[in-house]
Structures are given as C-alpha cells and as structure tokens.
VMD Tcl script that builds the backbone (N, CA, C; Angstrom):
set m [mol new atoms 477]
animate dup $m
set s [atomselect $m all]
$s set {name element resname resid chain x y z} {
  {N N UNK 1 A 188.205 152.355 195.090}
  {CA C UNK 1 A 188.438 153.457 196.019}
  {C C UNK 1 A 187.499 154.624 195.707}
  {N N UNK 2 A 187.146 154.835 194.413}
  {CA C UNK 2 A 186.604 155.903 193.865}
  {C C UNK 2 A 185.076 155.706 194.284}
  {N N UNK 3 A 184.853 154.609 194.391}
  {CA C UNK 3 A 183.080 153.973 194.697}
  {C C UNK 3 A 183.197 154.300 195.891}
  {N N UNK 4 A 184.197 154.003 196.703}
  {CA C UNK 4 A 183.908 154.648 198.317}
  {C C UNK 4 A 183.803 155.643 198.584}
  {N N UNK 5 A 184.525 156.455 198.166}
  {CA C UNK 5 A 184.489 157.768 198.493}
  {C C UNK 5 A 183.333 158.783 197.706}
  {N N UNK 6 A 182.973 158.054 196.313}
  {CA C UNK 6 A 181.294 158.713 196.517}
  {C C UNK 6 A 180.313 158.467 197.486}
  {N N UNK 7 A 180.366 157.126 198.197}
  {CA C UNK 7 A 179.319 156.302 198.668}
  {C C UNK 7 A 179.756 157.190 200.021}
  {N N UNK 8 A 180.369 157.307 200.486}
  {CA C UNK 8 A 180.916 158.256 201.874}
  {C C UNK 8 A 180.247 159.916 201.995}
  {N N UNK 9 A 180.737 160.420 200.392}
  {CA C UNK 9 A 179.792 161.840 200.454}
  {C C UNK 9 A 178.876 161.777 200.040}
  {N N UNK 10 A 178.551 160.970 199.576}
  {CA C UNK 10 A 176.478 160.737 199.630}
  {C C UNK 10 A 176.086 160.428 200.971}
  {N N UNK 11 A 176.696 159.800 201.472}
  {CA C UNK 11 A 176.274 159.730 202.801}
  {C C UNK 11 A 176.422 160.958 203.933}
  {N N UNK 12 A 177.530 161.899 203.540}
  {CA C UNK 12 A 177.705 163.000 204.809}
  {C C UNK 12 A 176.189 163.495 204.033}
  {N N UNK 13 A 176.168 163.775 202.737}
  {CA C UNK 13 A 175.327 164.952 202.269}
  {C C UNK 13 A 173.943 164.354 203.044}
  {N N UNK 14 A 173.422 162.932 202.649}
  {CA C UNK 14 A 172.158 162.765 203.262}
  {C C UNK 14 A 172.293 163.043 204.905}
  {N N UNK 15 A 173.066 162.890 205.521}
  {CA C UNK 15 A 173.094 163.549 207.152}
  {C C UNK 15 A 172.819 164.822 207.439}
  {N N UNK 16 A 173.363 165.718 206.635}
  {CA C UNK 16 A 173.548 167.161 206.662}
  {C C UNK 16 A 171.953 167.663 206.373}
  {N N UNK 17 A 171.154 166.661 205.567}
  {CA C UNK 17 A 170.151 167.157 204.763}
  {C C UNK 17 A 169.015 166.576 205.845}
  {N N UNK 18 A 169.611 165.572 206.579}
  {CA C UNK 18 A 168.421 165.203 207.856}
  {C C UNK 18 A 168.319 165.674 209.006}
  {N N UNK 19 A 169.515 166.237 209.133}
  {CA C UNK 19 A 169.594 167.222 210.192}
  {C C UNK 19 A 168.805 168.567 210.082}
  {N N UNK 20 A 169.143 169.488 209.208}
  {CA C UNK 20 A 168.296 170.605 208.452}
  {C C UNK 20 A 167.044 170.330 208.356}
  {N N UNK 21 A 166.228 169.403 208.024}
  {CA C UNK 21 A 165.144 168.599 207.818}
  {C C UNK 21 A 164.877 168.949 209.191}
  {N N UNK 22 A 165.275 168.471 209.920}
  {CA C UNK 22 A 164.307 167.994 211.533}
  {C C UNK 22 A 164.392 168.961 212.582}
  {N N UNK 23 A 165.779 170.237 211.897}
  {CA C UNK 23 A 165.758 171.412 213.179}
  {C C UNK 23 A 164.735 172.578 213.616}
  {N N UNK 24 A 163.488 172.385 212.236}
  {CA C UNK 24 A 162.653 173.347 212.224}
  {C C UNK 24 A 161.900 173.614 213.764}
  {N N UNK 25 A 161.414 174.960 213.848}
  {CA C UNK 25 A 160.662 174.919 215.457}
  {C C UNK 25 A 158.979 174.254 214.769}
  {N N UNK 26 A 159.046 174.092 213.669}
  {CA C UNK 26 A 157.383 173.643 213.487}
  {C C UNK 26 A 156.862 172.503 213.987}
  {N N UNK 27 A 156.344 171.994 214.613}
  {CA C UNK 27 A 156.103 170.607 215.218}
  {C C UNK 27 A 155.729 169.615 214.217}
  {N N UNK 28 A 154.705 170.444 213.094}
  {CA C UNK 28 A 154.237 169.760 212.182}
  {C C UNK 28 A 155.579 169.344 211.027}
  {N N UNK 29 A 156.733 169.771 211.009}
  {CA C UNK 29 A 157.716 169.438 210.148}
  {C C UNK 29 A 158.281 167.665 210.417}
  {N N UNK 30 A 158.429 167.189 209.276}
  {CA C UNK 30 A 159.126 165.938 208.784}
  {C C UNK 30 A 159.905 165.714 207.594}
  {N N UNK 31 A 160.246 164.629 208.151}
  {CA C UNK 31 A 161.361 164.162 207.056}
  {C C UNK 31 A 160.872 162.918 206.221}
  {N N UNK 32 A 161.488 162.866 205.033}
  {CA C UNK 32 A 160.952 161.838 204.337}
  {C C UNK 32 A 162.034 161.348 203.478}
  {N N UNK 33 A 162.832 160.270 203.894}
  {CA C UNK 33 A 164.196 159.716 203.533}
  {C C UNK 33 A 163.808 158.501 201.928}
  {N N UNK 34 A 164.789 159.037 201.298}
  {CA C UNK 34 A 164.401 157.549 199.723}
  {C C UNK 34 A 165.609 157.028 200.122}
  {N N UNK 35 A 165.541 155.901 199.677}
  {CA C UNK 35 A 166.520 154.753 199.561}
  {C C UNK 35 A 166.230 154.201 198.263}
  {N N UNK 36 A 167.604 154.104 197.551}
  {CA C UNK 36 A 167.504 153.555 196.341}
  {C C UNK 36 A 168.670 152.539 196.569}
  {N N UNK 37 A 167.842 151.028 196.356}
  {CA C UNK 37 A 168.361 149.598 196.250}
  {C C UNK 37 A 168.394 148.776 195.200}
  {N N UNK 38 A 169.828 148.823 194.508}
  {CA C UNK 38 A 169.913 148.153 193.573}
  {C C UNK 38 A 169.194 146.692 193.668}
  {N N UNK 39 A 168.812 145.932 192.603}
  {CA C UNK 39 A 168.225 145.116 192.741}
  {C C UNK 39 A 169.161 144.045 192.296}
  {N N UNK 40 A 168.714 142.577 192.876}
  {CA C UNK 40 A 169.801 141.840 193.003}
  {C C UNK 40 A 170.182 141.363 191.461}
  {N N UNK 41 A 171.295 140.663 190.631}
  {CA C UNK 41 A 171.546 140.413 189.723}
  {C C UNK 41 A 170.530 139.403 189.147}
  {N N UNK 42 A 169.559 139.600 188.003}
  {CA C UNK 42 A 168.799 138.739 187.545}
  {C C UNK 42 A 169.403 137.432 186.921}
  {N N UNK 43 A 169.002 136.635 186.707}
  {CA C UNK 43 A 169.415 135.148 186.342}
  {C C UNK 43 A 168.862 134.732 184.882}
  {N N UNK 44 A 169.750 135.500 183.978}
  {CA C UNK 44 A 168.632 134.761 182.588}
  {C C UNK 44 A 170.170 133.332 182.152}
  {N N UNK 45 A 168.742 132.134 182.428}
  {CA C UNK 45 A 170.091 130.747 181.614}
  {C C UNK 45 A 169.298 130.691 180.132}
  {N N UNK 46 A 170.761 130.290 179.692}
  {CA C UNK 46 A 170.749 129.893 178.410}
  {C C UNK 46 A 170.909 128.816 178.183}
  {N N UNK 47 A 169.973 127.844 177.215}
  {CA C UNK 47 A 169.512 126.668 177.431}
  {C C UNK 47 A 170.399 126.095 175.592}
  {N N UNK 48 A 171.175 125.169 175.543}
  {CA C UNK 48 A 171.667 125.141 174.415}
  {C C UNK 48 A 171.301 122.950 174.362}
  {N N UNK 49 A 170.793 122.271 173.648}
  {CA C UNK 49 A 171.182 120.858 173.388}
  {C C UNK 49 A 172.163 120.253 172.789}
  {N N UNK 50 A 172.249 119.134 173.275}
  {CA C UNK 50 A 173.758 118.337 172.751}
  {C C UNK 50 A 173.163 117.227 172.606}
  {N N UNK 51 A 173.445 115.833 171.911}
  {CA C UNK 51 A 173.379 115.072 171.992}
  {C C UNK 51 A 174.364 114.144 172.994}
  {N N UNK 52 A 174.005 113.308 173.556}
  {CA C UNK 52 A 174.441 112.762 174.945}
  {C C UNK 52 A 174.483 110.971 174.555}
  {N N UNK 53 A 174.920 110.066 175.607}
  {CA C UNK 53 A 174.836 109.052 175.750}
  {C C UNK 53 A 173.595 108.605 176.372}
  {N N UNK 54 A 172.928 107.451 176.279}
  {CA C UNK 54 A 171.933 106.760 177.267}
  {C C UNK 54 A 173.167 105.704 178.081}
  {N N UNK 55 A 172.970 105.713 179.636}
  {CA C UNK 55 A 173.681 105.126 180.473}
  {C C UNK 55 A 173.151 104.021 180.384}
  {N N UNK 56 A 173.447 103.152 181.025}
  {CA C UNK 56 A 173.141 101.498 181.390}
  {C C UNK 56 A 172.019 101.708 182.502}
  {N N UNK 57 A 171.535 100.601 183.068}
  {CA C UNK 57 A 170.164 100.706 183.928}
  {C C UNK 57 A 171.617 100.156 184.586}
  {N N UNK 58 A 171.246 101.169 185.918}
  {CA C UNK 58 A 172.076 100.687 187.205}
  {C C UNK 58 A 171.319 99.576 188.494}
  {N N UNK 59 A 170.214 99.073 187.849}
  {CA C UNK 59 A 169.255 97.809 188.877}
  {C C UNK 59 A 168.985 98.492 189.717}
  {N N UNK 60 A 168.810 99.768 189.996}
  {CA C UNK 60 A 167.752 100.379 191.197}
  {C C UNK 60 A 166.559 100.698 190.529}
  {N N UNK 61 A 165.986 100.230 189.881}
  {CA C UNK 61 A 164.602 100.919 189.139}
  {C C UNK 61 A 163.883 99.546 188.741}
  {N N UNK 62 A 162.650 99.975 188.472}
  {CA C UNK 62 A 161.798 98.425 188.445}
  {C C UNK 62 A 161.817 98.875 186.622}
  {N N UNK 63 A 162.102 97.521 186.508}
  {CA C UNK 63 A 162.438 97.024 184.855}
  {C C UNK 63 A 161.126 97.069 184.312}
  {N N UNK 64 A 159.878 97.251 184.835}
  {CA C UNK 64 A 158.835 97.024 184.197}
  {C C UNK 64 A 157.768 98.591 184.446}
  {N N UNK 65 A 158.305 99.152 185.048}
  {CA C UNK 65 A 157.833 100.674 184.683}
  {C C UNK 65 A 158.610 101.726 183.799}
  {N N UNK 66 A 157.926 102.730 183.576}
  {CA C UNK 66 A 158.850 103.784 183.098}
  {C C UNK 66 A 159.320 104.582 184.120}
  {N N UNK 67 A 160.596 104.965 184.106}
  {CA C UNK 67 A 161.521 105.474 185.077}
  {C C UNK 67 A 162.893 106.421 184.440}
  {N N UNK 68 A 162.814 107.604 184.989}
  {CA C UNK 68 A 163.577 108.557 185.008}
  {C C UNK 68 A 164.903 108.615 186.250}
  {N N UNK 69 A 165.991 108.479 185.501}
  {CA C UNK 69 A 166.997 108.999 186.058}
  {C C UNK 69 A 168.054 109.800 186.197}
  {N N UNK 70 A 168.009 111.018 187.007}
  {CA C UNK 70 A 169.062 112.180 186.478}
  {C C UNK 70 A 170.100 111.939 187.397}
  {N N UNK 71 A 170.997 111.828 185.842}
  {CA C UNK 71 A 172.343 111.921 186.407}
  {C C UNK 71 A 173.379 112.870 186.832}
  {N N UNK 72 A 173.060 114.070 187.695}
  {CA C UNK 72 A 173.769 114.859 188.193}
  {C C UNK 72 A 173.486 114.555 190.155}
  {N N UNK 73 A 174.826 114.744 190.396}
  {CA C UNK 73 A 174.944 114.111 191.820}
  {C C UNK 73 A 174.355 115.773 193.068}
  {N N UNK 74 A 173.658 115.443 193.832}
  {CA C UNK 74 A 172.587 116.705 194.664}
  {C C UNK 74 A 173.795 116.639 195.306}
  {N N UNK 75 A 173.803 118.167 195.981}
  {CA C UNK 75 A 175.001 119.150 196.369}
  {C C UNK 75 A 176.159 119.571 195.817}
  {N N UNK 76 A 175.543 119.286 194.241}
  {CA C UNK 76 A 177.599 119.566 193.304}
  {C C UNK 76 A 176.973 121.057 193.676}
  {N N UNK 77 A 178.763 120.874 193.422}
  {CA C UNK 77 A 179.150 123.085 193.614}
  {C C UNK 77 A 179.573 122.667 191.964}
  {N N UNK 78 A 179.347 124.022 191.588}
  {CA C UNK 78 A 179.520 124.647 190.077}
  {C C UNK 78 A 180.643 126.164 190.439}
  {N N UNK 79 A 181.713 126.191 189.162}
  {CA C UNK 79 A 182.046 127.712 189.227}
  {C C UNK 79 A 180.901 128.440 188.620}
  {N N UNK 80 A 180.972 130.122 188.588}
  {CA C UNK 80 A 180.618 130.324 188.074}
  {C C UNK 80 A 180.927 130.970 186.513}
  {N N UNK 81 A 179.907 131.328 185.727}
  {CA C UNK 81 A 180.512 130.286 184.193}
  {C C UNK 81 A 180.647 129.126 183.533}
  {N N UNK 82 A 180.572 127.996 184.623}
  {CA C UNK 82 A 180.435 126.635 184.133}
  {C C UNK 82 A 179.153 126.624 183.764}
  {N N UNK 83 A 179.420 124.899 183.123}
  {CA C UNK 83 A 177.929 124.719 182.601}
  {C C UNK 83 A 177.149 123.654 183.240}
  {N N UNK 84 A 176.403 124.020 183.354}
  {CA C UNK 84 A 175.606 122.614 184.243}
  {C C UNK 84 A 174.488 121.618 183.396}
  {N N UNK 85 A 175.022 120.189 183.067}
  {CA C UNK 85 A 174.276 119.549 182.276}
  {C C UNK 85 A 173.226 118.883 183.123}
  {N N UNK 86 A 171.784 118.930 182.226}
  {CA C UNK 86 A 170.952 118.267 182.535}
  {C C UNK 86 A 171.170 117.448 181.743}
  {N N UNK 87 A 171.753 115.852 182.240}
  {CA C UNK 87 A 171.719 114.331 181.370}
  {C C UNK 87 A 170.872 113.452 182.448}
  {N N UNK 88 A 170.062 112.896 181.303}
  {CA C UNK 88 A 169.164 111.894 182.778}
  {C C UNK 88 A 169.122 110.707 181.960}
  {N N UNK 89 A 169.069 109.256 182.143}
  {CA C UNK 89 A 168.407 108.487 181.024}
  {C C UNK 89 A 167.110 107.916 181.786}
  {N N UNK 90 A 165.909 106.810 180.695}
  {CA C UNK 90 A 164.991 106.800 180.890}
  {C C UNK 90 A 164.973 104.844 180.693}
  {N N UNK 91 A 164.052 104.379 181.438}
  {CA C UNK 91 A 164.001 102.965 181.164}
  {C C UNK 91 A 162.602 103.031 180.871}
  {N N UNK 92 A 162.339 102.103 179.988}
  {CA C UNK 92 A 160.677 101.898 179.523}
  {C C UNK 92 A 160.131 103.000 179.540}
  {N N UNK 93 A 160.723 103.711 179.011}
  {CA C UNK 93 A 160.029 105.724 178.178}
  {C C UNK 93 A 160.773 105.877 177.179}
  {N N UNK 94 A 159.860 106.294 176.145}
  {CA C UNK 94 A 160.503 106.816 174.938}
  {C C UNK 94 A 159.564 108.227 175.033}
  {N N UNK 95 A 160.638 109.337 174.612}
  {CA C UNK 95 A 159.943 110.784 174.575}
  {C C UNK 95 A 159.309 111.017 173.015}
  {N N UNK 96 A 158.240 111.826 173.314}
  {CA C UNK 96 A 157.849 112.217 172.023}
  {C C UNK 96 A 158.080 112.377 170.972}
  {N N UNK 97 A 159.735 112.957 170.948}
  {CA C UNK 97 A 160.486 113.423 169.458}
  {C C UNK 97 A 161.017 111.824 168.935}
  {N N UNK 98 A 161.311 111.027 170.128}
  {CA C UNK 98 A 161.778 110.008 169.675}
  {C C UNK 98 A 160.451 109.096 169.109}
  {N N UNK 99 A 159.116 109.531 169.094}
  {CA C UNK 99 A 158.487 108.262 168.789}
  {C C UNK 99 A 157.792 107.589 169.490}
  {N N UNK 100 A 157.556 108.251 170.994}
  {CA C UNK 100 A 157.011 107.684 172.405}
  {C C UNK 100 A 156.068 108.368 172.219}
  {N N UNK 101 A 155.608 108.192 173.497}
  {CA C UNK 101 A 154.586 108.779 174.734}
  {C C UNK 101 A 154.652 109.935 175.631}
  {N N UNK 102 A 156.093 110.161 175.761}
  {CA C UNK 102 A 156.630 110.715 177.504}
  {C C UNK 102 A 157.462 111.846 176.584}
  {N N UNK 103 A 157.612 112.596 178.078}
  {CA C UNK 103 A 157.926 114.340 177.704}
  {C C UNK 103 A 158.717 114.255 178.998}
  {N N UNK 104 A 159.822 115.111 178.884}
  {CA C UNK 104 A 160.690 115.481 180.530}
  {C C UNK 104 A 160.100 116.678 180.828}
  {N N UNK 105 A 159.632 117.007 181.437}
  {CA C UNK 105 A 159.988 118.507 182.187}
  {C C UNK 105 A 161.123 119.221 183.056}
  {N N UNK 106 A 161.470 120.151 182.923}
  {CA C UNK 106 A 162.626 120.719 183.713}
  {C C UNK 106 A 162.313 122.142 184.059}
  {N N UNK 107 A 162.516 122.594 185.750}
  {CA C UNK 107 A 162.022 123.435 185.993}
  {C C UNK 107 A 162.913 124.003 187.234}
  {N N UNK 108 A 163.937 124.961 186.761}
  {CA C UNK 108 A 165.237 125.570 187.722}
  {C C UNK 108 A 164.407 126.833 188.562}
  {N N UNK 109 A 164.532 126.332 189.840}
  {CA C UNK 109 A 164.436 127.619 191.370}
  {C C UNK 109 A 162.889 128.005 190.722}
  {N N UNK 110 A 162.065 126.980 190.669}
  {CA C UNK 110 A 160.360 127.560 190.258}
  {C C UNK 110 A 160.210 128.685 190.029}
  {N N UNK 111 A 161.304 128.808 188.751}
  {CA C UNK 111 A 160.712 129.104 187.613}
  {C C UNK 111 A 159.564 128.741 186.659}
  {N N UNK 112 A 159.862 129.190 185.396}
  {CA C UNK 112 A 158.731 128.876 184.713}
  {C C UNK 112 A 159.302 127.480 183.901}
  {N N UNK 113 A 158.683 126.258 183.494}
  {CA C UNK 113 A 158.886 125.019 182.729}
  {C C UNK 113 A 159.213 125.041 181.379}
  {N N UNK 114 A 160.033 123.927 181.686}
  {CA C UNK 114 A 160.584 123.685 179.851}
  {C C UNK 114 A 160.449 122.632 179.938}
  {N N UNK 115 A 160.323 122.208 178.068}
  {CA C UNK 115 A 160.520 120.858 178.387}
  {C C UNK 115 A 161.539 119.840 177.265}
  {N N UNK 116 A 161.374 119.040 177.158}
  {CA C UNK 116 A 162.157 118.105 176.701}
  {C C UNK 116 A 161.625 117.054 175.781}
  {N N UNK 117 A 161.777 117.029 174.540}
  {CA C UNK 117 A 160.769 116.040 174.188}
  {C C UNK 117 A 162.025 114.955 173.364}
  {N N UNK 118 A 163.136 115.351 173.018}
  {CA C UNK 118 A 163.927 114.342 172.405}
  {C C UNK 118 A 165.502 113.822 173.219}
  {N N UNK 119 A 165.487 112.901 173.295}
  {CA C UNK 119 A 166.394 112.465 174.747}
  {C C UNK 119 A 168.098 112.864 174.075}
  {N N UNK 120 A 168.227 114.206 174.864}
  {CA C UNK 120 A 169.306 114.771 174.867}
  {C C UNK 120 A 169.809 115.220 175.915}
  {N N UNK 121 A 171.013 115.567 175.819}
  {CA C UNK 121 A 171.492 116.682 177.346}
  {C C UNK 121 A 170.978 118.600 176.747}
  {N N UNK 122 A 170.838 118.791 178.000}
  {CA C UNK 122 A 170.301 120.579 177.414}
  {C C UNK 122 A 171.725 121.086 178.355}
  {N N UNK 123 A 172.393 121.586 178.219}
  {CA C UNK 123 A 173.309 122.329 179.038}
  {C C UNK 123 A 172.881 124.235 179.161}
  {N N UNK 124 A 172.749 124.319 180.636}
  {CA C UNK 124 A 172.275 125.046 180.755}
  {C C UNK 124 A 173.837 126.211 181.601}
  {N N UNK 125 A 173.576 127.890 180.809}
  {CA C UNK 125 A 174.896 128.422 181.307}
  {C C UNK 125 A 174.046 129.763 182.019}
  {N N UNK 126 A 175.188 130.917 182.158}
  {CA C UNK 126 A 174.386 131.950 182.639}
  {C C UNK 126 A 173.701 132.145 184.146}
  {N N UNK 127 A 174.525 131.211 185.239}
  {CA C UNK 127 A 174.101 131.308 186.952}
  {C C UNK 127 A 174.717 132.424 187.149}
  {N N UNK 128 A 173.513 132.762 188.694}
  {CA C UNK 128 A 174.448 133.927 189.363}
  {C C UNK 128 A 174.837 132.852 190.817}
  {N N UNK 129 A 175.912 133.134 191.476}
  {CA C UNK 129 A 176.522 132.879 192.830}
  {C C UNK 129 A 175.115 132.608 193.511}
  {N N UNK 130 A 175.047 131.643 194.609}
  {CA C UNK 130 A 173.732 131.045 195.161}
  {C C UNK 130 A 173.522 129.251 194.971}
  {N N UNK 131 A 172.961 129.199 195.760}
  {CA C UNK 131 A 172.154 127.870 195.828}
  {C C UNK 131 A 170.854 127.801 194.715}
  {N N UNK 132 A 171.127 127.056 193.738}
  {CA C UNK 132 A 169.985 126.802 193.324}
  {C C UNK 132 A 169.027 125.259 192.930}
  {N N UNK 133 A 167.667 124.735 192.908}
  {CA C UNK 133 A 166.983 123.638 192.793}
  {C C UNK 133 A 166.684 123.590 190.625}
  {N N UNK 134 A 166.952 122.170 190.559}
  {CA C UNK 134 A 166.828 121.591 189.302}
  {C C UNK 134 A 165.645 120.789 189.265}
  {N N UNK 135 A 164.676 120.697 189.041}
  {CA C UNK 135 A 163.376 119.185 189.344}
  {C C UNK 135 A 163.295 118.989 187.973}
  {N N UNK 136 A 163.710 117.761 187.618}
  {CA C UNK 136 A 163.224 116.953 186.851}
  {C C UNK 136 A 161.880 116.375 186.647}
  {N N UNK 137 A 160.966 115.961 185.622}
  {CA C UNK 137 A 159.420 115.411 186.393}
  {C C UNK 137 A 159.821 114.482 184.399}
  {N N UNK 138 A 159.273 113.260 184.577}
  {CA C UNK 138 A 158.628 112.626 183.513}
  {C C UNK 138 A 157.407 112.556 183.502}
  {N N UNK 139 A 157.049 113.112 182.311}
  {CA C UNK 139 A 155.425 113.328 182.023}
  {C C UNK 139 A 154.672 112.140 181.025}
  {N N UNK 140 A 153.607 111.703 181.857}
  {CA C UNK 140 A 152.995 110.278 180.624}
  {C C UNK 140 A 152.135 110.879 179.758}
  {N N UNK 141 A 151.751 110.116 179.332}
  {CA C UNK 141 A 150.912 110.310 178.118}
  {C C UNK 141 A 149.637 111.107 178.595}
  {N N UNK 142 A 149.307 111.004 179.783}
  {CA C UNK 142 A 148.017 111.741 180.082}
  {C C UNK 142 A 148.113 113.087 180.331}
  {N N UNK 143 A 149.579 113.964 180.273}
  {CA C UNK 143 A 150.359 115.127 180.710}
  {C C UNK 143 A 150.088 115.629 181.902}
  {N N UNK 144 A 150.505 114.298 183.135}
  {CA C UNK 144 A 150.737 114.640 184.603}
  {C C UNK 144 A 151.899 113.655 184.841}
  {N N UNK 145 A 152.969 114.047 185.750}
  {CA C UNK 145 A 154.325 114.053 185.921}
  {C C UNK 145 A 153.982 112.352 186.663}
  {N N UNK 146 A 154.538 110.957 186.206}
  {CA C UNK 146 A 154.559 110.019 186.541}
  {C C UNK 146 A 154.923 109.707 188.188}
  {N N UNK 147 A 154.288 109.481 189.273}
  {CA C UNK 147 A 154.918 108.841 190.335}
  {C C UNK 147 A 156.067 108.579 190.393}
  {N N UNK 148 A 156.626 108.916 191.534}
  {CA C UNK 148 A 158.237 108.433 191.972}
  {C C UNK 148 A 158.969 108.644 190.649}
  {N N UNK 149 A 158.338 109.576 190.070}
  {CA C UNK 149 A 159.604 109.810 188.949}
  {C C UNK 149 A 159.691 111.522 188.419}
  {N N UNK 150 A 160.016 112.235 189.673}
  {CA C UNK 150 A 159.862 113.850 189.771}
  {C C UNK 150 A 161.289 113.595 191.173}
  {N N UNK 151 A 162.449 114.166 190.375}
  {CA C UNK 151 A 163.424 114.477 191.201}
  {C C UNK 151 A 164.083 115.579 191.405}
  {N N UNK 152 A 164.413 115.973 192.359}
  {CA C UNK 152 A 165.078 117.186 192.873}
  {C C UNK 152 A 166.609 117.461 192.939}
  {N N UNK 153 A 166.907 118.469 192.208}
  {CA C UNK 153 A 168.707 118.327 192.478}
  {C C UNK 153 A 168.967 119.879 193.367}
  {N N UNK 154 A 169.536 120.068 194.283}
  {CA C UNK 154 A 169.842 121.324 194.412}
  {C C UNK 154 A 171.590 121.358 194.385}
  {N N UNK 155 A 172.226 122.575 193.459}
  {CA C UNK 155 A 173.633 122.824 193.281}
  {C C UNK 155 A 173.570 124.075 193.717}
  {N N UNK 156 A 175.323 124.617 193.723}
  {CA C UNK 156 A 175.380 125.929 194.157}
  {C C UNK 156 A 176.242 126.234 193.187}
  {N N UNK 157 A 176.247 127.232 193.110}
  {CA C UNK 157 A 177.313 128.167 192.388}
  {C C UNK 157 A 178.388 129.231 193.545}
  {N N UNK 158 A 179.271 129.360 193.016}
  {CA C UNK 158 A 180.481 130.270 193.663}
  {C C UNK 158 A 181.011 131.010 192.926}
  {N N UNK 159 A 181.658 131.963 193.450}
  {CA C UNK 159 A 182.234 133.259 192.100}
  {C C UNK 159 A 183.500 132.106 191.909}
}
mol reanalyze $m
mol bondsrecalc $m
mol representation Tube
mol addrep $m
C-alpha cells in the first residue's frame, strides 16, 4: 500500500512540474521528462556437479557413432527455486576427464559456454520466472560440435 501511494505522489508531483514547465509565454521553452526504469531481474545460475547414472541406449541412435543424449523432456515447467538437471548420457564418447576424446558443451538463453569434460549431472539453480533455451552440443576431438548431436531444450520457470 505504502509503494502505491509513493508511486501516486510521484506521479501528481511530475504533472504539476509539466504543467509549470510548458505554461511559459516563451515559445522557445521546453520540457525535458527522465524516466527511471528499473532494470529487469538479472539471472546469475549456479552451476554445482553430482555424480549421476549412465542410462541404457534406448535403440534410437546409431550404435556405431558417437551420440549424445539429453535427458530432460522440452517444455518441462520448473518452480521457481527448483533445480534443473543437466543429465544426458553418451554412446561411443568418452569425455576428456574420463579418458576420451569428447567434451559436452552447455550453453543456457546464449549465454556465454561451459563445459563439461567428466560425465556427470551439473545441476543448475538460481532462474528468474520466463521461458528459457538449454543446447547441449558434443564436441570431437577436432573442437567443433559433432553433427546431429547439438540439442535444444527450452523450459520455463513460474513464481
């Protein structure tokens, strides 16, 4: 109640003050109005690892490439405060920490990249309310993101 009723006499006062402003007889007189706009709530996540399970190959993937699969289902809603796990498993890739070749990348609402080098879940906390995109990319050995294996998740958050 108290926020309204400042936000109300800030507002008569800027009227009162644009009026006065513009009654001069000078022709050359103007007004010059500021607006101050809070800016929207920034988004810092906090990125913590867990160790996770490797799933079973579900036979949609060719057994003889390397292939990335993230297991979070596109359009989950999240509260907010929850945590949202990145778990993916990998067929014919082993990541770097483990002893491989291959690196994950992960890169939330193009932002800036992280990455992944030992096959874990990263649970990531700290959303604001909004729609946001997850892309996964497996990176080969030559450090460019493998074909058909760069996926997109988009979730939302809710208060």
């Amino acid at each position: 109640m108290n926020t309204l009723v400042k936000r109300l006499g800030l507002l008569a006062i800027a009227t009162v003050l644009a009026c006065v402003a513009c009654s001069g007889d000078n022709e050359n007189s103007h007004t010059t109005a500021t607006t101050f706009v809070t800016p929207p709530p920034h988004q810092i996540l906090r990125a913590e690892s867990r160790p996770g399970k490797q799933l079973a190959d579900d036979g949609k993937v060719d057994a003889d490439k390397p292939s990335l699969i993230f297991n979070l289902p596109n359009g989950k809603t999240f509260r907010e405060g929850e945590e949202v796990v990145i778990d993916f498993s990998l067929v014919n890739a082993k990541l770097k920490g483990d002893g491989g070749d291959f690196r994950v990348r992960y890169i939330v609402d193009d932002d800036e990249m992280r990455w992944i080098d030992r096959w874990e879940q990263v649970v990531l906390t700290g959303w604001v309310p909004g729609k946001h995109t997850i892309r996964l990319e497996l990176v080969g050995p030559d450090g460019w993101p493998l074909r058909d294996n760069i996926v997109t998740r988009e979730i939302t958050v809710v208060e």
